[in-house]
C-alpha positions in Angstrom: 14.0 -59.7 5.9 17.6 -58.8 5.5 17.2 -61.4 2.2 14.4 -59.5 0.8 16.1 -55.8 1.2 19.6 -57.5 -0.1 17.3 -58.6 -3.2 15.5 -55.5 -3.8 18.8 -53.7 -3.5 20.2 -56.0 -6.4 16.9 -55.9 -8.3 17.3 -52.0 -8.3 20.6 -51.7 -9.7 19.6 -54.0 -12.4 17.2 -51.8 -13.4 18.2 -50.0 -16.4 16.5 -46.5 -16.2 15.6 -45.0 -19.0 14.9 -40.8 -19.3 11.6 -39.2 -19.5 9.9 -39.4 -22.9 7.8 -37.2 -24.4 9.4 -34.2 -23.6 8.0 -31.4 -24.6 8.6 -27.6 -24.0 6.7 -24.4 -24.5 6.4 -20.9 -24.0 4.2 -19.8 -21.1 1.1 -17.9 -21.6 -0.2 -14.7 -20.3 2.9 -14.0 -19.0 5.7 -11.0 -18.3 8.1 -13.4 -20.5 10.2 -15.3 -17.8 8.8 -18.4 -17.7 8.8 -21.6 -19.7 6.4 -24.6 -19.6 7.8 -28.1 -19.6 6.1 -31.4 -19.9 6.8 -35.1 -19.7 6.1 -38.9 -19.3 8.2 -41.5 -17.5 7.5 -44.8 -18.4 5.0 -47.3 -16.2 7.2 -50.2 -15.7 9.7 -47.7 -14.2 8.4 -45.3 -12.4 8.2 -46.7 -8.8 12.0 -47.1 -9.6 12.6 -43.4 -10.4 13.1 -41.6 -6.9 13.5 -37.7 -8.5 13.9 -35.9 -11.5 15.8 -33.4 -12.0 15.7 -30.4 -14.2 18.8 -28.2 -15.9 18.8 -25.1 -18.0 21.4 -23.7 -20.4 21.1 -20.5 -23.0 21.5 -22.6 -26.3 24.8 -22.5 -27.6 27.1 -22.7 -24.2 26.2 -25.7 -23.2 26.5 -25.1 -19.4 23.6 -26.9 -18.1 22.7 -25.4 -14.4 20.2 -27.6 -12.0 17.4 -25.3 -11.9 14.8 -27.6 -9.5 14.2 -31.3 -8.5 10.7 -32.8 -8.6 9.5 -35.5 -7.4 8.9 -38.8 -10.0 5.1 -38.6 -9.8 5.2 -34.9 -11.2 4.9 -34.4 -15.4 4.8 -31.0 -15.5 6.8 -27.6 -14.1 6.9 -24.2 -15.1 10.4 -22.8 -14.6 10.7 -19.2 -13.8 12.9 -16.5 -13.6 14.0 -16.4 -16.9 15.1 -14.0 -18.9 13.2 -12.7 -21.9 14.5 -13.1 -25.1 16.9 -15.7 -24.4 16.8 -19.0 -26.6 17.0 -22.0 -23.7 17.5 -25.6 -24.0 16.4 -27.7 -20.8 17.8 -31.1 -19.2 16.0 -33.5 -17.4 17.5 -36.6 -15.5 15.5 -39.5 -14.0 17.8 -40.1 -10.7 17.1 -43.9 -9.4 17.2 -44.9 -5.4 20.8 -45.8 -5.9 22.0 -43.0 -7.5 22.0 -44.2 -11.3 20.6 -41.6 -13.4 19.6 -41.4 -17.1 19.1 -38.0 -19.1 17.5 -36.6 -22.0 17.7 -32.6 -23.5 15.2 -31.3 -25.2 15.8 -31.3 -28.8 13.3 -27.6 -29.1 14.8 -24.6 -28.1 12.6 -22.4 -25.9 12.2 -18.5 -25.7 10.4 -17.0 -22.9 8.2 -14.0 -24.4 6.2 -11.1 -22.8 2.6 -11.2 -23.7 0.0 -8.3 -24.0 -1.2 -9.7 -20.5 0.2 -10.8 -17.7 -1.8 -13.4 -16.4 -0.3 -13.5 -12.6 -1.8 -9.6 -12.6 -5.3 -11.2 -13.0 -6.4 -10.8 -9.9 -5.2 -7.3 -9.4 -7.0 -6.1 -12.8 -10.1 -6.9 -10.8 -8.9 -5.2 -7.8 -8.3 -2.4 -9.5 -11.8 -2.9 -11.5 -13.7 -3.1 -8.2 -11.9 -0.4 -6.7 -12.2 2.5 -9.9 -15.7 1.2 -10.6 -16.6 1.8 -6.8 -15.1 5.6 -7.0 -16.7 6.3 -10.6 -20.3 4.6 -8.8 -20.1 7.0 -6.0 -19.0 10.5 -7.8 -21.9 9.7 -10.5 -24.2 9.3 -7.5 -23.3 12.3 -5.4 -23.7 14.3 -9.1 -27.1 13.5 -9.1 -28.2 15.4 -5.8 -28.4 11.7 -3.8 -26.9 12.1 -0.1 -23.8 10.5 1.3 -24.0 9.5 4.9 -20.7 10.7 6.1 -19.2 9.9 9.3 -19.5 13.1 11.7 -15.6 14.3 12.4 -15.6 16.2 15.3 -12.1 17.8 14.3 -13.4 19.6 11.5 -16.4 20.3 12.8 -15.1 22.3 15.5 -13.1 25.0 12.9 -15.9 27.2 12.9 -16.2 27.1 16.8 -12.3 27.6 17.3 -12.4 30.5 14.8 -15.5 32.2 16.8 -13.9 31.4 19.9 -11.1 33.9 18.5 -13.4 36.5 17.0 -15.1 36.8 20.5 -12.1 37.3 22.4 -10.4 39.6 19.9 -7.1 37.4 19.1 -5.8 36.3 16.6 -6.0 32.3 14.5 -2.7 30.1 14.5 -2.2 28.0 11.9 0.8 25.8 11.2 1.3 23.3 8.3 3.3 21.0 9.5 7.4 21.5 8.8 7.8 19.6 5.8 7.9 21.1 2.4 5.1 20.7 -0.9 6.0 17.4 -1.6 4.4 15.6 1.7 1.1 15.2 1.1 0.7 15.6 4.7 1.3 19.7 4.2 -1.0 19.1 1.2 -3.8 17.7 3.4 -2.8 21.1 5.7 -3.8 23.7 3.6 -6.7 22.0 2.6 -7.9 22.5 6.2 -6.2 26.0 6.1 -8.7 27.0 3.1 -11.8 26.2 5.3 -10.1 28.0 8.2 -9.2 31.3 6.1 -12.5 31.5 4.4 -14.5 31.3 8.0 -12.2 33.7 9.6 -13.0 36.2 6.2 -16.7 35.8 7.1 -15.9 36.5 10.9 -13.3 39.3 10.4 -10.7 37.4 12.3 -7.0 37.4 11.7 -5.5 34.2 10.7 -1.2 34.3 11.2 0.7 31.4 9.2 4.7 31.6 10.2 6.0 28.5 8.0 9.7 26.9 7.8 9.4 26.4 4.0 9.4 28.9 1.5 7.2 26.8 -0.6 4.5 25.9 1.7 4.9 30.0 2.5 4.2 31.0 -1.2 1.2 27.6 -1.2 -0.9 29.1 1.9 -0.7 33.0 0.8 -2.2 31.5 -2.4 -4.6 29.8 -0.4 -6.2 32.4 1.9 -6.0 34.9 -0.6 -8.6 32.3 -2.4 -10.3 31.5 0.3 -10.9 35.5 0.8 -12.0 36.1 -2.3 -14.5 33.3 -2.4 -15.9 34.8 1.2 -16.3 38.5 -0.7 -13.4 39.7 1.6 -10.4 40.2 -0.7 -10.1 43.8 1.0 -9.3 41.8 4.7 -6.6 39.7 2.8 -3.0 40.8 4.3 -0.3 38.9 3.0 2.1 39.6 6.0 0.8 37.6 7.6 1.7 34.3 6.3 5.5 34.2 6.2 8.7 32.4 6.2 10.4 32.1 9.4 13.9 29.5 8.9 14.2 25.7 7.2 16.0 24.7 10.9 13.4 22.3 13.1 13.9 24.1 16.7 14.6 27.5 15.4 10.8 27.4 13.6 9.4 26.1 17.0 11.5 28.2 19.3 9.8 31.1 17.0 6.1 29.8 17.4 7.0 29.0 21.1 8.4 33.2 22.0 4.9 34.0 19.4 2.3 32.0 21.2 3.6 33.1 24.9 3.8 37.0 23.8 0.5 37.1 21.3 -1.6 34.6 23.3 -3.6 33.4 20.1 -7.3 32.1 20.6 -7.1 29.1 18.3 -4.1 26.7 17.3 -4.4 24.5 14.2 -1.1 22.1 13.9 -2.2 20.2 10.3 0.6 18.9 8.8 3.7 16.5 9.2 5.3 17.0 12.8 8.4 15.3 14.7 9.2 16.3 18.2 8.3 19.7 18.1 4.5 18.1 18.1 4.6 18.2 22.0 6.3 21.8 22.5 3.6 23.2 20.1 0.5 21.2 21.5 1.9 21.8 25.5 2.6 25.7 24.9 -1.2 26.4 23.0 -2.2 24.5 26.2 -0.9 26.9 28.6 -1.8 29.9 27.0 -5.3 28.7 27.3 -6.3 28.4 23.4 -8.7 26.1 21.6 -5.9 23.3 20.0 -7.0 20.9 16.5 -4.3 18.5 15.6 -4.2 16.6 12.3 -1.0 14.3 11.2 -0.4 11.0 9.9 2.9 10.7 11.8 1.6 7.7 14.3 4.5 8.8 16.6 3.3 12.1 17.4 -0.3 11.6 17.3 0.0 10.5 21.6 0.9 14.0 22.0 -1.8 15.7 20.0 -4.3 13.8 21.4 -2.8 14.4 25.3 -2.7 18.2 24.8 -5.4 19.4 22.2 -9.1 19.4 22.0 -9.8 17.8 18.6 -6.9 15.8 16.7 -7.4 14.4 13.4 -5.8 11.1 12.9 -4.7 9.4 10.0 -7.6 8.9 7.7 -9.7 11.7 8.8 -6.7 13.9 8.1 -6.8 12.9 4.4 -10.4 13.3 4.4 -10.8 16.7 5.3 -10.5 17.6 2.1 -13.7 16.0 1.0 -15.6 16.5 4.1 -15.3 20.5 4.2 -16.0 21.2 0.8 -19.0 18.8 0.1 -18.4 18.6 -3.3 -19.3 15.1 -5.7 -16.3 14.2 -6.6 -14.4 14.4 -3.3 -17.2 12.9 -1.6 -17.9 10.4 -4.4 -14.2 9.5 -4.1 -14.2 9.1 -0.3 -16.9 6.8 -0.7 -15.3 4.2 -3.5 -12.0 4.3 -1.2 -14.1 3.1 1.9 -15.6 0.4 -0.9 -12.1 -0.6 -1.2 -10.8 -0.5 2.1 -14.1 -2.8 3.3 -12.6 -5.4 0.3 -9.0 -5.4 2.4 -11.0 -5.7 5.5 -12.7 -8.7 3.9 -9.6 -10.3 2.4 -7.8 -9.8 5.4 -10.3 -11.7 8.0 -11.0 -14.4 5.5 -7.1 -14.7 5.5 -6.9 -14.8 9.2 -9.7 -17.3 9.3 -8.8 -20.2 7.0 -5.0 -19.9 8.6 -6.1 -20.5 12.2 -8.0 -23.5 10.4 -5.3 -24.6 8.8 -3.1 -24.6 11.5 -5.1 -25.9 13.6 -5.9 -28.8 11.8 -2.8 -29.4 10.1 -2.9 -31.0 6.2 -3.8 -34.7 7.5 -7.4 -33.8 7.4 -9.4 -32.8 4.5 -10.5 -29.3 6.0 -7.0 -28.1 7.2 -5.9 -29.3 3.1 -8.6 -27.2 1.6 -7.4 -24.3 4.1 -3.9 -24.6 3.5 -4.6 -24.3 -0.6 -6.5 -21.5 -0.2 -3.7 -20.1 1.9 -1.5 -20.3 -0.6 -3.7 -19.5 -3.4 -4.8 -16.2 -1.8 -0.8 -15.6 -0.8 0.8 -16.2 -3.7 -1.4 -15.8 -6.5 -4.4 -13.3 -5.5 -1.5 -11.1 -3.5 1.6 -12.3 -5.3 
């Protein structure tokens, strides 16, 4: 044994290796312009003595060659990456044998990365996108012609007209607070949404609706909006404008405020629809002890426990965002609530699929055919479908 090793040993270093030959290199297509395609052949006789090759990269004209990546002998083609578009290149590739000897070649083309009008590693999110517009665009068209949308029942918005009676009966007033972020959270946004339904029901019922806010903004946004809401009811007469106003920008002055407001006023009905930090649970815990009717609605996952401990109806996350659509029954909010749900049953899709084949694959690990195919797909799915 330790003759045959000793002459394989001297057999390999006699070897003369020779470089890969027919090199050739290439721009790559459909893509952003960082990438260049490179392709070769090493020859048959020596082959099983090539253990790697590997690959450098200069910017033609310095001559600094840099190893970019080794493969493995058996591969003839790589795509190198990261580039930079534009740039001339020349490329380097060494065969490198068992013991150490080594034989190069450059490339005698000089290669330039270039953007193209397509960017074939977006493929897959073109028809994402596709899917997910095409979905919306379905839906609006099919609400426009009178069809119905089932629409989940949200007990949170369905309750605004009870809450506002509620305080009609009793003779107290509506409290409404947006949240105590400014106009650009779309949290505050999705607030006076549900403040226009609010406003326009407490027109029809002659109730008084009080707004104190902590941005000037959001102040100057909600008179705006009750004052439409008003009008649209035939009240514009019952529209008082004192009563949505600016109380300070600091977090526990505002609350201390609503806190002193609620105990001496006692309102019927609390609506808390908006962004909210810690102030969540002194609001919802204060409307509890007076006795009112509570609705919550944030997308802050933090302060949704607290909403949901002290108020009647709390509006999380997604049925927050789709008040909007759901109050005012109109085609192309509803249409549009539809498409996202089209989309969101896609992720759903892609997501257990993805779960499935990489329990498979780890389970099963690459030495059989089944855990292979899984762990491709893996990869596939993760870094060209998502990458």
């Amino acid at each position: 044994i330790i003759r045959v090793a000793i002459f394989v040993l001297t057999l390999l270093q006699a070897i003369s290796l020779s470089p890969p030959t027919n090199l050739k290199v290439s721009d790559h297509p459909w893509d952003h312009g960082d990438k260049i395609d490179l392709m070769w052949n090493i020859p048959y006789d020596i082959l099983p003595f090539v253990k790697e090759v590997h690959i450098y990269s200069s910017i033609s004209g310095k001559n600094d060659f840099q190893l970019t990546t080794i493969v493995p002998s058996h591969n003839t083609s790589i795509t190198i990456d990261k580039l930079t578009n534009g740039t001339d290149y020349v490329f380097q590739l060494v065969s490198v044998g068992y013991s150490g000897e080594h034989s190069a070649v450059e490339t005698s083309e000089i290669a330039t990365p270039t953007m193209q009008l397509f960017d074939g590693n977006r493929f897959w999110l073109s028809i994402i996108v596709f899917l997910f517009c095409g979905s919306v665009v379905y839906w609006i068209n099919h609400a426009r012609k009178g069809k119905p949308l089932k629409i989940r029942k949200i007990a949170g918005l369905e309750a605004v007209d009870e809450a506002v009676g509620r305080a009609t009966e009793m003779g107290r007033s509506v409290l409404f607070i947006p949240g105590i972020q400014d106009m650009n959270e779309i949290q505050t946004i999705a607030g006076l949404t549900v403040l226009s339904r609010v406003a326009k029901v407490a027109a029809e019922y002659d109730a008084k609706v009080e707004v104190p806010t902590s941005r000037s903004l959001v102040m100057t946004a909600a008179r705006e909006t009750i004052q439409a809401s008003y009008l649209s009811a035939g009240r514009p007469d019952a529209y008082n404008q004192d009563l949505i106003y600016y109380v300070t920008d600091e977090q526990f002055g505002y609350v201390a405020y609503v806190q002193g407001m609620m105990v001496r006023d006692k309102p019927a009905a609390c609506f808390y629809m908006g962004a909210f930090f810690a102030e969540s649970l002194l609001l919802a815990e204060t409307g509890n002890t007076i006795g009112a009717i509570q609705l919550a609605g944030t997308a802050m996952p933090a302060q949704l426990p607290f909403f949901v401990a002290a108020c009647d109806y709390t509006l999380i996350g997604e049925e927050f965002f789709a008040a909007s659509a759901y109050l005012s029954g109109e085609a192309e909010q509803l249409g549009s609530l539809k498409g996202q749900d089209f989309g969101k049953i896609i992720v759903g899709i892609g997501i257990i699929v993805g779960v499935i084949l990489s329990s498979i694959a780890s389970a099963s690990g690459t030495e059989s055919p089944i855990g292979l195919f899984c762990h491709t797909a893996v990869n596939y799915l993760k870094n060209v479908i998502l990458g």
